[in-house]
DRENLOKE-86885 format. One record per residue (C-alpha): z, y, x; residue in three letters. Coordinates in steps of 0.02 Angstrom, whole numbers, plus 50000, padded with zeros to 5 digits. Example, Ala and Ser with C-alpha at 12.3 -4.5 7.8 and 13.67 -1.06 7.14 Angstrom:
2
+-------+-------+-------+-------+
!     w !     v !     u ! nukol !
+-------+-------+-------+-------+
! 50390 ! 49775 ! 50615 !   ALA !
! 50357 ! 49947 ! 50684 !   SER !
+-------+-------+-------+-------+
end
This chain:
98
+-------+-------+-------+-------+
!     w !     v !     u ! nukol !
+-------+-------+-------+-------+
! 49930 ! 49816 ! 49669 !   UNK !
! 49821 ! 49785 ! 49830 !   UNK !
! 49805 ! 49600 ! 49888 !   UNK !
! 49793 ! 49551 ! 50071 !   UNK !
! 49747 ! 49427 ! 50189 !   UNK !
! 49823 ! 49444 ! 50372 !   UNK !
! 49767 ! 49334 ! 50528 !   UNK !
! 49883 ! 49325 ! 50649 !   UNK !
! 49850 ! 49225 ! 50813 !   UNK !
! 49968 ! 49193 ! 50948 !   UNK !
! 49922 ! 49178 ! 51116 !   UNK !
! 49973 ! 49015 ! 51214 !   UNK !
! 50058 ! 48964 ! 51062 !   UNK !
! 50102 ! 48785 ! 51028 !   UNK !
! 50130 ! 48724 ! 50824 !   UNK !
! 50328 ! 48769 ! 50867 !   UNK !
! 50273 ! 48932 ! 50904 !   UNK !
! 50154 ! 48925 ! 50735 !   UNK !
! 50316 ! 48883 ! 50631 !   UNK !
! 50418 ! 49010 ! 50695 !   UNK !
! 50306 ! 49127 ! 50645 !   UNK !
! 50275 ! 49058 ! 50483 !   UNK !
! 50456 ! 49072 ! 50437 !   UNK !
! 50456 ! 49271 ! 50494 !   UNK !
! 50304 ! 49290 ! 50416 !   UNK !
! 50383 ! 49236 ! 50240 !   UNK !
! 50541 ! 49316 ! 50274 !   UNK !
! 50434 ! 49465 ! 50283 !   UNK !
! 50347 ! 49442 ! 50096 !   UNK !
! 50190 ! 49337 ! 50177 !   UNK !
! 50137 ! 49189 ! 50104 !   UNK !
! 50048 ! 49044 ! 50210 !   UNK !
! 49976 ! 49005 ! 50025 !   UNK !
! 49860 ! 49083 ! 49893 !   UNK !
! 49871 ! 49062 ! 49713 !   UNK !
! 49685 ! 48982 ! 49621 !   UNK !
! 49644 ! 49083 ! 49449 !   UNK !
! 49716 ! 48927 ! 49372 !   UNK !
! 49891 ! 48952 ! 49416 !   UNK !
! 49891 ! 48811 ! 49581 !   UNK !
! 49861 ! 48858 ! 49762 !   UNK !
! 49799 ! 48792 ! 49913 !   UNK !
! 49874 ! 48825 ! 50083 !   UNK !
! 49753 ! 48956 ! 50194 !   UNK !
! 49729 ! 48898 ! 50368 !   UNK !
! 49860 ! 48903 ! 50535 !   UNK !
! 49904 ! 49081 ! 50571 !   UNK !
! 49819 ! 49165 ! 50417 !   UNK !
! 49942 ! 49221 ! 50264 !   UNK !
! 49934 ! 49304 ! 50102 !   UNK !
! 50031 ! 49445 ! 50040 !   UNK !
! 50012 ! 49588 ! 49899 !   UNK !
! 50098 ! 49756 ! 49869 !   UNK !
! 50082 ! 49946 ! 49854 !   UNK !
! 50031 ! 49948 ! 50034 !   UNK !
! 49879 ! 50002 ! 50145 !   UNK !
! 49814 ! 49880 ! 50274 !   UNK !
! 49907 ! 49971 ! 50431 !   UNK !
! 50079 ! 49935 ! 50342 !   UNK !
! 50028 ! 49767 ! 50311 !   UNK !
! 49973 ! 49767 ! 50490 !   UNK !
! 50151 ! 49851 ! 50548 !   UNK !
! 50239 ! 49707 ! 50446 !   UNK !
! 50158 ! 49561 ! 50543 !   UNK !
! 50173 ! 49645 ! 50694 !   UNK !
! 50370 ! 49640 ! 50674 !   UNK !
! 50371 ! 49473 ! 50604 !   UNK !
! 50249 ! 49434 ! 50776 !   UNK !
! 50344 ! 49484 ! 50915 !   UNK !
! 50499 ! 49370 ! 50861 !   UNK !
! 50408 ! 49229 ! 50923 !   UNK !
! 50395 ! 49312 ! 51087 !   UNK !
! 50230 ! 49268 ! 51121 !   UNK !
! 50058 ! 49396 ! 51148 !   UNK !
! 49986 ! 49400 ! 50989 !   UNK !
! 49822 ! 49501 ! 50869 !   UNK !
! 49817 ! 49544 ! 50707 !   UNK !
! 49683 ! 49569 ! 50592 !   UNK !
! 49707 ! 49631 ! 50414 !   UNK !
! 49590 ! 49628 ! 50265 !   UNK !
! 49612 ! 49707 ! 50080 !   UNK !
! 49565 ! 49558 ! 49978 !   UNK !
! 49461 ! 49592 ! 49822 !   UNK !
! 49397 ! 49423 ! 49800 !   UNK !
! 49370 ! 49277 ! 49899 !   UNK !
! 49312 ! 49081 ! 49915 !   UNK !
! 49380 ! 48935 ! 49979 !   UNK !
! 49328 ! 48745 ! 49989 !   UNK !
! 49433 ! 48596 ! 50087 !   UNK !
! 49605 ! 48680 ! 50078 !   UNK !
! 49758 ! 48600 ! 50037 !   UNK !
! 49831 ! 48597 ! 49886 !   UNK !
! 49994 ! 48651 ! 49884 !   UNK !
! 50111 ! 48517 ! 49796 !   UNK !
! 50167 ! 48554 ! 49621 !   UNK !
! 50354 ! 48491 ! 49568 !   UNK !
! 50258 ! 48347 ! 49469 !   UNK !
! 50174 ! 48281 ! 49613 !   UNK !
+-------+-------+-------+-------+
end
């Protein structure tokens, strides 16, 4: 299974626009988070998401795209097959005990 990461920046776009797009973005299979080997995550940064799947980047790409254009604002994609990757100063996403 093939792991991505997908930029997506709107052009003009205010944080509404940002949220809207987050929520299509999820209801699409995206995640605004990525999971750490040891089982937490950390949220990636505004307008980048994470997603994985028997997919090739342009279907990924095809997928944002759709999930794009409902917040009716210009927009460019970029879309990278993740094989490994580094972070530092992310969020962490809450756990239910904190």
């Amino acid at each position: 299974m093939a792991s991505f990461i997908t930029r997506v920046e709107l052009h003009g776009a205010d944080s509404a626009d940002y949220q809207a797009l987050n929520t299509a973005m999820e209801a699409s299979g995206f995640s605004r988070a990525i999971p750490n080997n040891d089982g937490s995550a950390v949220f990636l940064p505004t307008g980048q998401y994470f997603g994985n799947g028997e997919l090739e980047a342009k279907d990924v790409s095809a997928m944002a795209q759709g999930a794009a254009l409902k917040t009716k604002k210009g927009f460019a994609i970029f879309v990278s097959d993740l094989t490994t990757a580094a972070w530092f100063g992310l969020d962490s996403v809450p756990t239910p005990n904190q």
